[in-house]
C-alpha positions in Angstrom: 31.0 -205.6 111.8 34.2 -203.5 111.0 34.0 -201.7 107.6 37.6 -200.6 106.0 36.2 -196.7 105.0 37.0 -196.2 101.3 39.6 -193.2 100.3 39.5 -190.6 99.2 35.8 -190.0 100.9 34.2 -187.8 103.5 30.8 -187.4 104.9 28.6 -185.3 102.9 28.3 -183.1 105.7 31.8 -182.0 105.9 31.9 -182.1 102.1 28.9 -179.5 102.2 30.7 -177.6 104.7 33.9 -177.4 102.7 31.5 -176.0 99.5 30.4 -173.3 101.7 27.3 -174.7 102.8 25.1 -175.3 99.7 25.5 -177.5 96.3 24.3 -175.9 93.0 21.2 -178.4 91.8 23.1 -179.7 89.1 25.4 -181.4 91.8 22.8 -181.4 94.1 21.0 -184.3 91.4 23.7 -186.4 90.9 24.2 -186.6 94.6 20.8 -187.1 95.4 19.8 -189.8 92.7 22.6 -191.9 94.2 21.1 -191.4 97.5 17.2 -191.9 96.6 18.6 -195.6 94.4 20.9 -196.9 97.6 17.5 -195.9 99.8 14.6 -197.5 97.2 17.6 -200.9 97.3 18.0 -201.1 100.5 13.8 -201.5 101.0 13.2 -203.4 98.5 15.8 -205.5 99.9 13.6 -205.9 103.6 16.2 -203.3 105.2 14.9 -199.7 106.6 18.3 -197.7 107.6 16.2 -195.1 109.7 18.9 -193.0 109.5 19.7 -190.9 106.2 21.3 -188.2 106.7 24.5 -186.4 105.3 26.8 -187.5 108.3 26.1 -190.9 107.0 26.2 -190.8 103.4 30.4 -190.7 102.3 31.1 -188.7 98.9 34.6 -190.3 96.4 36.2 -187.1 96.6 37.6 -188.3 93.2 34.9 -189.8 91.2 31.6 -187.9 93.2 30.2 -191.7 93.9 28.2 -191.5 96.9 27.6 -194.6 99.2 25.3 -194.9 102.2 26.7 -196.0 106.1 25.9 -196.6 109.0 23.4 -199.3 109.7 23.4 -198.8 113.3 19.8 -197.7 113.2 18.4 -200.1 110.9 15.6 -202.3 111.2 13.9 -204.8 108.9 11.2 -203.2 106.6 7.5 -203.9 107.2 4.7 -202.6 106.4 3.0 -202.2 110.3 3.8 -198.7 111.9 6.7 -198.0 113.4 6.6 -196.9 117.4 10.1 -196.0 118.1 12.3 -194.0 116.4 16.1 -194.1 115.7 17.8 -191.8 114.2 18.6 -188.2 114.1 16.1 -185.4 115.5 15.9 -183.3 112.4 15.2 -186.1 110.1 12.3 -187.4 112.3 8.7 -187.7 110.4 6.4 -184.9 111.7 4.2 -188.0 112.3 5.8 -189.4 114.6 6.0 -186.4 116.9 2.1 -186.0 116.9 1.3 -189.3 117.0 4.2 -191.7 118.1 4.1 -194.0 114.7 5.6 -193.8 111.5 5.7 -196.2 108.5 9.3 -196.8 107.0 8.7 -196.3 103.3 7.3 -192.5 103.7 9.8 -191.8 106.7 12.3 -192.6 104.1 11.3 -190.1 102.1 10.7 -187.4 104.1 14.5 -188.0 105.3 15.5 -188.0 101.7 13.9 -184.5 101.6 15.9 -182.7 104.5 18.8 -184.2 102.8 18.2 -182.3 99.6 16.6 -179.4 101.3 19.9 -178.8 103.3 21.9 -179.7 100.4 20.0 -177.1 97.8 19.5 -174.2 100.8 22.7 -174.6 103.6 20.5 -175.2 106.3 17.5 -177.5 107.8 13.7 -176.9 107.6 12.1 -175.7 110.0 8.2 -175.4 111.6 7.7 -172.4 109.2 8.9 -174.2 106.0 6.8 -177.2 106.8 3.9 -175.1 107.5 4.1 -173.8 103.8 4.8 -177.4 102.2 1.7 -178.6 104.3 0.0 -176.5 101.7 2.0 -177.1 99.0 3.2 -173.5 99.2 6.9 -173.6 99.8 10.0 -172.6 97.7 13.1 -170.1 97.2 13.5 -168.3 93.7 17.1 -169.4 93.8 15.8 -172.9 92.9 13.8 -174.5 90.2 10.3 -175.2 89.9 11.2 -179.0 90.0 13.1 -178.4 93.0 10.9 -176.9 94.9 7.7 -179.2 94.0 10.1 -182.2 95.0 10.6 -180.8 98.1 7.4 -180.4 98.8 6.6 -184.0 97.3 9.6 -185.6 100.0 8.8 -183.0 103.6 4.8 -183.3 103.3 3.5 -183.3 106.9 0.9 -185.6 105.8 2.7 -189.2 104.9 -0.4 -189.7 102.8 0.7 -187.0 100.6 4.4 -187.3 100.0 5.9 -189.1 97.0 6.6 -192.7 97.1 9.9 -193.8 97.5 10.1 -196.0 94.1 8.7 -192.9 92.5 11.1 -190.5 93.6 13.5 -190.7 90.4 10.4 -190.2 88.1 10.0 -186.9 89.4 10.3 -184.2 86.8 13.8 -182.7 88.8 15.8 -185.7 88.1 14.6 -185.7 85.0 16.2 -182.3 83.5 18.8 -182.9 81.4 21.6 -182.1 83.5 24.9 -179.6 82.5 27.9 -182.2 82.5 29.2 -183.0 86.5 32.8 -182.6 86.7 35.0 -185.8 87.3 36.8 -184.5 89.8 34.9 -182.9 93.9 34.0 -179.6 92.4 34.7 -178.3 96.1 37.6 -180.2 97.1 40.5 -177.9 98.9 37.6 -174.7 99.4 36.6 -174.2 102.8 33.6 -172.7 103.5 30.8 -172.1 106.5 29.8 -174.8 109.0 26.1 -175.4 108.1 
């Protein structure tokens, strides 16, 4: 399948890159509630996309819509464990690495949580940060409370333990009444660090 890419967009990754690494949480939200209700449709609709992450998620440069790409990795939704992966390394579930299964609802959120994780700090988790999460303990005075306790709700080592996915917009973080997003890429034209 061929899709015609829409203009004026670019890859959240790039668009990170060109805001110098990191989003404030304000734009942070509005990106990621777009993300979390394209990822919640896509499994209610019988479709996993194994494969969020900001390379494949394309930001309107002049209206800040986000839309999710890239079905190359997808896979029909079901409820019976998953024993390959496809995707990209750093959004792999820790479960899968120790003990070759995953399930595709709590995968997806755990990919969601690297994407706001990079988005909110400039760079990705690492075996330190999900050390702290595993016990709850993890976040950066730079951020809100809410922000933090999502994280730790969406990168739990334990599947068991991380938010659902149809939950994830009831958390308390998208639920702060946000300052007013501009119209308009708040970054566009600013170049900034590669992440």
């Amino acid at each position: 399948m061929v899709l015609q890419c829409p203009s004026p967009c670019e890859n959240l990754f790039d668009y990170l890159e060109r805001c110098g690494g990191i989003l404030d949480e304000n734009f942070a939200r509005h990106v990621m509630q777009q993300v979390v209700e394209a990822a919640d449709k896509c499994c209610s609709r019988g479709v996993l996309h194994r494969d969020i992450k900001l390379e494949n998620l394309l930001v309107n440069t002049d209206n800040l819509d986000v839309t999710l790409i890239d079905f190359g990795c997808g896979d029909l939704l079901h409820e019976m464990p998953y024993s390959t992966f496809s995707g990209t390394e750093e959004y792999c579930p820790p479960e899968y690495s120790e003990t070759g299964k995953y399930h595709g609802r709590p995968a997806t959120v755990f990919s969601l949580g690297v994407v706001l994780y990079t988005l909110v700090c400039g760079y990705y988790p690492d075996h330190t940060d999900l050390d702290k999460i595993k016990n709850w303990l993890w976040y950066l005075p730079s951020l809100s409370k809410e922000c933090s306790h999502l994280i730790n709700a969406c990168l739990h080592p334990n599947p068991e333990e991380r938010m659902p996915l149809d939950r994830l917009l009831l958390h308390d973080w998208f639920n702060v009444i946000p300052k007013v997003v501009e119209t308009r890429a708040p970054c566009y034209g600013h170049t900034g660090s590669a992440l």
